[in-house]
FITISE-474784 format. One line per field, with one value per residue (C-alpha): x, y, z. Coordinates in steps of 0.05 Angstrom, whole numbers, plus 5000, padded with zeros to 4 digits. Each point is the difference from the previous one (the first is absolute). Layout:
# residues N
u: [X;...];
v: [Y;...];
w: [Z;...];
# end
This chain:
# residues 514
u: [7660;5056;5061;4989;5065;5044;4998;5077;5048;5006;5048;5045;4960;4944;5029;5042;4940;4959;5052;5016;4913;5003;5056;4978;4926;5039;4960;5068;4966;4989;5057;5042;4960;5005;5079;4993;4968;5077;5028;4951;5012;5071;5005;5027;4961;5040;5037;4983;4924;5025;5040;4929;4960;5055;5000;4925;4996;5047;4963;4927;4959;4965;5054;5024;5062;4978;4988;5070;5027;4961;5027;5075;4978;4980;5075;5034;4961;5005;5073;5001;5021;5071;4998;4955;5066;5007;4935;5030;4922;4984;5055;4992;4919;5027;5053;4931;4967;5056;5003;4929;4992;5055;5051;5067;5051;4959;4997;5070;5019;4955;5025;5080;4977;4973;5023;4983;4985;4977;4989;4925;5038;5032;4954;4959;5047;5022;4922;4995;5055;4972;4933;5035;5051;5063;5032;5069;4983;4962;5070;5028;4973;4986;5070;5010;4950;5024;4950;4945;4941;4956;4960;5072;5020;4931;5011;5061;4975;4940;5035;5056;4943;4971;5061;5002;5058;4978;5063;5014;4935;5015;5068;4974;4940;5059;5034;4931;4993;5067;4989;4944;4955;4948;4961;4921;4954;5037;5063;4977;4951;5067;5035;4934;4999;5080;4977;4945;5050;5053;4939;5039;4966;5054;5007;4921;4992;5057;4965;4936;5040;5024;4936;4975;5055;4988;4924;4975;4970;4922;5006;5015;4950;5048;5064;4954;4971;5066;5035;4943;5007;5081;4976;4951;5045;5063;4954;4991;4928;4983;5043;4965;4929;5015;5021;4931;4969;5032;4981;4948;4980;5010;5014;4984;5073;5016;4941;5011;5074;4971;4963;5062;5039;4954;4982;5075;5009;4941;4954;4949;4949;5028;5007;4925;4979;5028;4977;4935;5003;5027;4960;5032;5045;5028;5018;5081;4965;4956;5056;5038;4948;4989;5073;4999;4947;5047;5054;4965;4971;4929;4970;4933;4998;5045;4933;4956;5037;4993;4933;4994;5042;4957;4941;5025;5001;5081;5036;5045;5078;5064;5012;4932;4977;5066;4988;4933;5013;5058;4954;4949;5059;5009;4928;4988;4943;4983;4934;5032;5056;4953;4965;5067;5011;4931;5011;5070;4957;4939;5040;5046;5063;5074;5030;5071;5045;4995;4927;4994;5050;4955;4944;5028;5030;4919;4980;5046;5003;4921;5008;4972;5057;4958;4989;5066;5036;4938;5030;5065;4985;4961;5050;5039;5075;5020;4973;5027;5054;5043;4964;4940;5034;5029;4926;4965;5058;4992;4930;5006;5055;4954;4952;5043;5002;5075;5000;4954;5050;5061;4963;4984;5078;5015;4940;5033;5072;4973;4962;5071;4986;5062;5003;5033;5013;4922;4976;5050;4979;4927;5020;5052;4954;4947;5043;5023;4923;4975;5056;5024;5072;5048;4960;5011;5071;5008;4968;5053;5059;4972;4996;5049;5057;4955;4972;5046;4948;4995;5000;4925;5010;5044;4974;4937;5043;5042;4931;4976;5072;4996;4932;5021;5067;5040;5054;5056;4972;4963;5070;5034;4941;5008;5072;4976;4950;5019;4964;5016;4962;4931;5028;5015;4937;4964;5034;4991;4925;4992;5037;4943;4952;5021;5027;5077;5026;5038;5026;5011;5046;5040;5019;5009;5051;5036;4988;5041;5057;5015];
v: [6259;4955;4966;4930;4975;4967;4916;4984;4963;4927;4984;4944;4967;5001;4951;4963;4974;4994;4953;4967;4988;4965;4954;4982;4985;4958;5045;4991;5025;5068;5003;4995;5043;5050;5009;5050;5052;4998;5022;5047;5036;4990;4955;4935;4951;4964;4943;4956;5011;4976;4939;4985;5008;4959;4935;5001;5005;4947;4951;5020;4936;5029;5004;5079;4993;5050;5044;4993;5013;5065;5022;4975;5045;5060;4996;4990;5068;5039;4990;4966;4931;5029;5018;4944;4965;5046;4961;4926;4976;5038;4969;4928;5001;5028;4936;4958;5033;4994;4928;4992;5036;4948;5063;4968;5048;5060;4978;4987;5073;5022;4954;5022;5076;4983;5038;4963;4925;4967;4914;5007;5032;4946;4960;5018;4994;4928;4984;5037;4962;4930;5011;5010;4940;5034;4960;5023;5076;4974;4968;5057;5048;4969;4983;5075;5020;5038;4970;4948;4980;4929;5025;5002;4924;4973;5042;4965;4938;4997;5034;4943;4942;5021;4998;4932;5007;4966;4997;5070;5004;4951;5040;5068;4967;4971;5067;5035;4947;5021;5078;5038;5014;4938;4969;5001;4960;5035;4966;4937;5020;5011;4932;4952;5044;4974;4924;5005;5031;4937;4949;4974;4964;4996;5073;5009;4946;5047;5061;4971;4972;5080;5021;4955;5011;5073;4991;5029;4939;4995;5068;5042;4971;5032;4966;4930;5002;5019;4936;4966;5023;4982;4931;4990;5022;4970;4931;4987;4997;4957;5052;5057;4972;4982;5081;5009;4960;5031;5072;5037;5046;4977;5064;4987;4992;4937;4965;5026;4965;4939;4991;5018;4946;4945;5024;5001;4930;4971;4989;5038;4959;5041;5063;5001;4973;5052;5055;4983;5013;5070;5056;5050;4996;5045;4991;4967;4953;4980;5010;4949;4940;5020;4994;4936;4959;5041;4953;4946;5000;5012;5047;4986;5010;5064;5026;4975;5051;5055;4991;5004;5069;5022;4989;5018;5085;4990;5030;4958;5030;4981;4936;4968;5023;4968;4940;4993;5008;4946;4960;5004;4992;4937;4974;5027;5034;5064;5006;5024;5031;5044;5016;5025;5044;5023;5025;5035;5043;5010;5020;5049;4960;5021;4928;5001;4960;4934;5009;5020;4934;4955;5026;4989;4924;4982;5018;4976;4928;4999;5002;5077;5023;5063;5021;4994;5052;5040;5005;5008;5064;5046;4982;5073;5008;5005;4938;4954;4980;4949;4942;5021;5009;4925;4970;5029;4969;4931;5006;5001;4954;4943;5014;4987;5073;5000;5052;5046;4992;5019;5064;5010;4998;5049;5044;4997;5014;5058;5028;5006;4944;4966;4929;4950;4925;4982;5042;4967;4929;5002;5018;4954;4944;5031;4993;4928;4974;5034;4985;5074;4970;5049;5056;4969;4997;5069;5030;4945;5031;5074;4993;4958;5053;5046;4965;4940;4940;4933;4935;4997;5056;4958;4938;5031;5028;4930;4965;5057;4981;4927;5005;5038;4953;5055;4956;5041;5056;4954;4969;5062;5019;4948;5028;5054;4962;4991;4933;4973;4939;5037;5021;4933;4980;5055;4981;4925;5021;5049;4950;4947;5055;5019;4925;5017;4961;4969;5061;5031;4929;5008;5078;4991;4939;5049;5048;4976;4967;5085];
w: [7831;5039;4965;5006;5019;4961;5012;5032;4971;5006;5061;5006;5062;4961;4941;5043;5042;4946;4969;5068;5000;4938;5008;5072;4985;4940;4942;4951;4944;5023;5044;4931;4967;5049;4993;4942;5051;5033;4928;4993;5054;4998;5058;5011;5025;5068;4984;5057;4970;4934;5026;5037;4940;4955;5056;4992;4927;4997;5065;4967;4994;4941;4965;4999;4959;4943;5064;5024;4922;4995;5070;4965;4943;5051;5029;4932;4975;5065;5001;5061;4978;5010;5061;5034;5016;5058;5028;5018;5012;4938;4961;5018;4985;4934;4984;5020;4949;4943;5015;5005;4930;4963;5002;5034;4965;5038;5053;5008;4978;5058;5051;4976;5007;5069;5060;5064;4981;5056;5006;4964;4949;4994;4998;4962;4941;5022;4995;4934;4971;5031;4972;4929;5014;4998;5048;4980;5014;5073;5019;4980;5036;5068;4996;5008;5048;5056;5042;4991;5043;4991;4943;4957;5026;4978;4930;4983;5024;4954;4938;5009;5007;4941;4959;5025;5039;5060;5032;4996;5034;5056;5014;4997;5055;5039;5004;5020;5063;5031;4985;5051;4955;5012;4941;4984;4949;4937;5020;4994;4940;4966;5018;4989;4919;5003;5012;4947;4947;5005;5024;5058;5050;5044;5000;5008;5076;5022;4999;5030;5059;5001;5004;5042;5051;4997;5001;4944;4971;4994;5034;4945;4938;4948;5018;5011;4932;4963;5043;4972;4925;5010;5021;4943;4947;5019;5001;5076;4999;5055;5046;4961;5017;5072;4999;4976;5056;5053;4978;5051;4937;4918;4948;4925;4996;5047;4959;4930;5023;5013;4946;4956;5033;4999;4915;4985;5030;4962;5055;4976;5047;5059;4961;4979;5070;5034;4946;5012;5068;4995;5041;4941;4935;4944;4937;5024;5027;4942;4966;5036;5002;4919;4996;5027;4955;4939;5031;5000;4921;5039;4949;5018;5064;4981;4967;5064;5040;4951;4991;5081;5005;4950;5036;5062;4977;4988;4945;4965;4994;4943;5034;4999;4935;4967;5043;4973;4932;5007;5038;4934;4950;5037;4992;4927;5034;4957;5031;5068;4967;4969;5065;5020;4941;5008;5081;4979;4951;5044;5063;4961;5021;4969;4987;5007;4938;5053;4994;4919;4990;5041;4962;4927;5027;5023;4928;4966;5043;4993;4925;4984;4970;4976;5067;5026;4939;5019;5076;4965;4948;5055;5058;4997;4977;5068;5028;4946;5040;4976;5027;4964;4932;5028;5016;4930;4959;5033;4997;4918;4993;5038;4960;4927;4985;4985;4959;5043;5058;4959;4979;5070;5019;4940;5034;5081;4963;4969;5054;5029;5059;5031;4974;5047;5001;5015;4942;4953;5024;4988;4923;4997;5027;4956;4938;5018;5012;4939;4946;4996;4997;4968;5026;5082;4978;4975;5059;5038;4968;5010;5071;5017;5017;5033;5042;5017;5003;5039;4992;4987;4950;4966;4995;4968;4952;4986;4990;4943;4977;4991;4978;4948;4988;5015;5045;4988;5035;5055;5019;5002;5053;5046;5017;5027;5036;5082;4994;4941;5006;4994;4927;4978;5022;4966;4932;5005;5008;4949;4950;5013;4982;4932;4992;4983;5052;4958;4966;5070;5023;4937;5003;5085;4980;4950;5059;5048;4958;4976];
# end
């Protein structure tokens, strides 16, 4: 009976094309999980084939980052991380991925170790480090590059205009003009982000008559629509709408600007006019006609819209939801308020402590004081944020439960919450309201040195004072006071309240002779 023979071993070719296969049909998953095979067979897997696979993990419109950490993982394990840095394409893919992944230290300990850094080296840690908004370490570096190309100009130029250093920007531009290296729509992305950050409309009409001369106005829909926005925020709408006339072809964004400029202004007319004649929108620009009527103290027609994203199959986000829920506080409507609370619940959404706040205010505003401390006791530990602690207290205190609210305070202390000056005013106002005098003032004196309070803080704490016809102590408050005045008013007030003014003018006489 014939051997059979033996099956070969696996050969190199036969891996590396397999692996080459995957990542060039763009199947990531297995090409990943096909890098253990190398191990295996105590190979290594080539590293131009692993800078390929990296760049697409890390380009994937699907979204292949835990792809490009497992293939991370694969080169920690196989002991190849150290070595990669003998791979410049390699390398550089790798400080994307660091950055990418919120990991700046590594990725600086792989760019030091680096043996051949070439300009997208370079660059990619200048665009790493804009993207985070370390402006300092940007300077820094392309201060040092060897060599730079157009992609490192229009880095710096953008990390400076967002910064807000405009001028910085506007030098750095004037330096790129007289160098050889051109300019392209990024360059001026960068200086129309400067204008916008300082809201100088001087600044803006200068670049448009730069891109106009160089001709990439109305040509290059980007560039027009971001003019546009720069126009509409800095308050130039008539310019910004004739922008809008002019253009052959109208993104979300040059509208969604519009309507922005003409809300912000007031003219909500114009805003909804030209809303309504949208072919498209998203929730910014909801957002920014909703923002509008908030403005304006239109709750109603607040709720109108809401109603209509509803309807229209859109979900609503942070922003909207708290709008809404202001928008009811407003009204005193609990019906709709409730209809809110009801679609959080039924579409599973995770309010943030904005949202939770709103939510407790509406309640509490609409006179169901229940429901509100009901938001308030299943709203988790770490969502009670300060300005929830802030919003449940009020809530009680309007509502004459003094002692409630102090017991609340004792509660956030405990819990081992930071207490700043907001917290300590709603009690102290709390305490004034509701005749918890000596209790307002012991809190007063508790906090005082810790937290070094201001005027407001103070004339609270002079009213509890002469209310409880302690001028002594009141007096010696208002010298601390920046604006004294407020303090003497305070007192006079408080005075007529408990009716010792007449007390109060006899000790201040004696006073001011000491």
């Amino acid at each position: 009976m014939p051997k059979s023979k033996p099956n070969p071993p696996t050969r190199v070719p036969c891996l590396v094309s397999t692996l080459s296969h995957h990542i060039s049909h763009n199947n990531l998953a297995q090409a990943v999980s096909s890098l253990p095979l190398f191990t295996n067979s105590g190979l290594r897997p080539p590293f131009h084939l692993l800078s390929a696979l990296l760049r697409r993990c890390l380009l994937s419109e699907s979204s292949s980052l835990h792809l490009a950490r497992q293939l991370y993982l694969f080169l920690r394990v196989s002991r190849l991380y150290t070595s990669c840095t003998s791979s410049t394409r390699l390398a550089t893919h790798l400080l994307n991925f660091h950055f990418v992944n919120g990991d700046v230290s590594e990725a600086e300990k792989l760019f030091v170790k680096m043996k051949n850094r070439n300009v997208y080296s370079y660059n990619v840690m200048l665009n790493g480090y804009s993207r985070l908004n370390k402006v300092d370490s940007v300077k820094e570096l392309f201060d040092k590059m060897p060599y730079k190309d157009l992609c490192s100009w229009n880095t710096m130029i953008v990390a400076s205009a967002r910064k807000g250093e405009a001028f910085e920007a506007m030098d750095l531009y004037s330096r790129l003009r007289k160098s050889s290296f051109g300019f392209n729509q990024y360059t001026f992305t960068g200086l129309i982000i400067a204008s916008i950050r300082i809201l100088d409309p001087r600044l803006v009409k200068q670049i448009h008559q730069q891109v106009l001369i160089l001709g990439f106005c109305l040509s290059n829909l980007v560039i027009t629509s971001s003019l546009l926005d720069a126009y509409a925020k800095c308050g130039l709408i008539c310019y910004a709408h004739r922008l809008f006339d002019e253009m052959p072809v109208r993104n979300i964004l040059a509208w969604t600007s519009l309507i922005h400029g003409y809300s912000k202004l007031g003219d909500l007319k114009s805003a909804h006019k030209l809303f309504d004649g949208m072919p498209e929108r998203n929730l910014i620009t909801w957002n920014s006609l909703i923002g509008g009527y908030i403005s304006s103290n239109q709750q109603l027609r607040v709720l109108d819209l809401i109603k209509s994203m509803v309807n229209n199959g859109l979900k609503l986000d942070h922003f909207i939801l708290t709008s809404s829920l202001t928008a009811c506080a407003g009204l005193r409507n609990l019906k709709h308020g409730k209809c809110l609370h009801s679609y959080l619940i039924k579409n599973n959404f995770s309010p943030n402590s904005v949202v939770i706040s709103s939510l407790i205010d509406m309640y509490s505003k609409c006179g169901d004081l229940n429901s509100a401390k009901l938001v308030f006791d299943r709203t988790s530990p770490a969502k009670k944020d300060t300005v929830v602690w802030c919003t449940m207290m009020s809530a009680l205190g309007q509502h004459g439960f003094g002692r409630n609210t102090l017991n609340l305070f004792d509660e956030m202390i405990q819990s081992g919450k930071k207490i700043n000056l907001n917290v300590v005013l709603i009690v102290l106002n709390v305490c004034r309201n509701l005749g918890f005098l000596d209790k307002g003032i012991e809190i007063f004196r508790s906090m005082e040195a810790k937290l070094g309070f201001k005027d407001k803080h103070y004339v609270c704490a002079i009213d509890m004072m002469g209310q409880a016809g302690r001028i002594n102590e009141a007096v010696e408050l208002i010298g601390k006071m920046r604006n004294g005045l407020m303090g003497w008013h305070a007192l006079f007030c408080a005075c007529g309240i408990n009716e010792d003014f007449f007390n109060f003018e006899k000790e201040l006489e004696e006073l001011l002779l000491d």
